[in-house]
N, C-alpha and C positions, 0 to 999 in steps of 0.2 A: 325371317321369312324363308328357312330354308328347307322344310316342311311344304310350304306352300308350292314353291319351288319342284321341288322334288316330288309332288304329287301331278304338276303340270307335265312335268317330263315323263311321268308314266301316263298321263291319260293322252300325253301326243303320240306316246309310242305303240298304245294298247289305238288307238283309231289311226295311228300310221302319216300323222301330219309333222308339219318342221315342228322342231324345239328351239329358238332362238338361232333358226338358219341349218341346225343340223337337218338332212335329212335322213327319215326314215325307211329302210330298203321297204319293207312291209307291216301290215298292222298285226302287232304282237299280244303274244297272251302275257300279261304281265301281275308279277305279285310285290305290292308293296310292303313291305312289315315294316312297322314304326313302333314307337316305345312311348312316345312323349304326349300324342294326340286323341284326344275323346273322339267322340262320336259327333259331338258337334260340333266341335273343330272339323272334323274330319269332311263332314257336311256342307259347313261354312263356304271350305278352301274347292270342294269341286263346284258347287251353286257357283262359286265365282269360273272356275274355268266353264264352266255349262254357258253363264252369262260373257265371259270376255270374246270366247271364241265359237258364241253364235249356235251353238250346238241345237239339230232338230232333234223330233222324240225319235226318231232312227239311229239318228248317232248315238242318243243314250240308252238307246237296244242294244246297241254294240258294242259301247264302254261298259255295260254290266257284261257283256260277256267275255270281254279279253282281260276287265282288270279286276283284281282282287286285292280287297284291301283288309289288312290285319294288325291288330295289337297283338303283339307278342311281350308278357315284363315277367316272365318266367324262366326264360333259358338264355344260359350264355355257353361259349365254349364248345366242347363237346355238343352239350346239351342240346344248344343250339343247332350247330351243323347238322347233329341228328334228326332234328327235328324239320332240318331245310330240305335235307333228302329225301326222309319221308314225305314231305307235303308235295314235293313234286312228283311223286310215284302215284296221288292222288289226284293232282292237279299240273299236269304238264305245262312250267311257264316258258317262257322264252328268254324273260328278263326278270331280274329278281335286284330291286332296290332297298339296299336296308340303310334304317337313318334312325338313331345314328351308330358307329361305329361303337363310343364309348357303352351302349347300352347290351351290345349281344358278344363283343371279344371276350369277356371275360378274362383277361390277363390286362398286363400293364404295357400300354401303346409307346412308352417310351423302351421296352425291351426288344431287341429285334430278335434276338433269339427268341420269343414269346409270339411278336406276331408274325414271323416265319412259319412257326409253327400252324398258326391259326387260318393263315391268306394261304400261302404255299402245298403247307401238307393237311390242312382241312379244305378250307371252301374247294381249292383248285382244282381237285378230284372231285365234287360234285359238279364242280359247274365240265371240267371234264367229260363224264359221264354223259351228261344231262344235254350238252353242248348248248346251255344257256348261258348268258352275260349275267355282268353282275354290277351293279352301281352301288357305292358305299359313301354314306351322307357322311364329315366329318367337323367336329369342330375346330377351327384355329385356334392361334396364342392368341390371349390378349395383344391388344398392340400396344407399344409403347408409347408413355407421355411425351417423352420426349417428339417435338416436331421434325427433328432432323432424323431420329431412326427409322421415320417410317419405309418400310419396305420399296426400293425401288417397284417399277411397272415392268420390267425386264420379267419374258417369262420364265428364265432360271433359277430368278428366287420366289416366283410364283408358286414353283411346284413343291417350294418346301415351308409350304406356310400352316401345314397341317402340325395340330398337338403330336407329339410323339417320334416314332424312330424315323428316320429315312425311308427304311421299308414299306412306309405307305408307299412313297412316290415311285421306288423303284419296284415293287409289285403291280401296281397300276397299269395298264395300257396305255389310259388316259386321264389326263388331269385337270380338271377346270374347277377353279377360282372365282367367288363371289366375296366382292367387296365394294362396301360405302366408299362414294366419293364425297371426301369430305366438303372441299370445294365448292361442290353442286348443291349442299345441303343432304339433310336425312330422304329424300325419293327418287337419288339417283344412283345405282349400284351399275359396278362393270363386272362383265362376266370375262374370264379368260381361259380360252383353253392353252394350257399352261404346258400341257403333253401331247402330244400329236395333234395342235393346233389345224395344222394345214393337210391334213388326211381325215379331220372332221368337217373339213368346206367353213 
């Protein structure tokens, strides 16, 4: 659901409503780029935010105009970044969500030298420039079988539940965590924000 998810949080950012309690300073122009989802996926998941959160045909006046949504499975790296620059030279966003991480770094997430390179000295001078934010969708380890290594709920080892270097978490501003609670069954997930918790409200 993390697609779904992460398309909620741009259509709350792009019409300026809470996300799960965060709030919005204002409603933003926001560009989603994804890798994984059709068009009717893609369809599916706003008909449901359109239908969850009541949306008139005004508000959907104004979600086509602040968000944009794109398949990008042609560039990674460089390639990519190039291609991020440019689109915002085109289309000035505010927020720019890309999901998932493993589809556009084009290097290997477990090298920190690699994604230094990639978050640091690529994206961070565009979003510099541009002085747009950046959200990056990612996937976790597996979790283990075993019942006793499950990750505590402490948010310290929350922020390092991402596949790859460290350098996710300590490039991040901010970090929030989605996960099944087993206990509750399969339709109960908690969100945490695992990095600047309490300066997200």
């Amino acid at each position: 659901g993390k697609s779904v998810l992460t398309l909620q949080l741009a259509a709350c950012a792009a019409l300026g409503r809470p996300f799960f309690g965060l709030q919005m300073r204002f409603a933003m122009r926001v560009l989603y780029i994804q890798a994984e989802d059709d068009l009717g996926d893609v369809g599916e998941a706003v008909q449901g935010f359109r239908d969850g959160y009541g949306l008139t045909d005004s508000d959907l006046v104004e979600l086509k105009k602040r968000l944009r949504i794109v398949r990008w499975n042609d560039a990674t790296g460089e390639k990519f970044l190039a291609r991020l620059r440019a689109e915002h030279a085109k289309w000035p966003f505010d927020l720019v969500l890309i999901n998932p991480l493993f589809s556009y770094c084009g290097c290997n997430v477990s090298d920190q030298k690699e994604m230094s390179a990639f978050l640091r000295n690529g994206l961070n001078p565009i979003l510099n420039d541009t002085r747009a934010a950046c959200g990056i969708v990612h996937h976790t380890n597996k979790p283990p079988t075993d019942p006793k290594s499950q990750p505590s709920e402490a948010g310290a080892d929350q922020r390092y539940l991402g596949s790859g270097s460290a350098e996710l978490t300590n490039w991040a501003r901010c970090y929030v965590t989605l996960q099944g609670v087993r206990s509750a069954g399969d339709m109960v997930h908690k969100m945490i924000f695992a990095k600047r918790g309490k300066r997200a409200g």
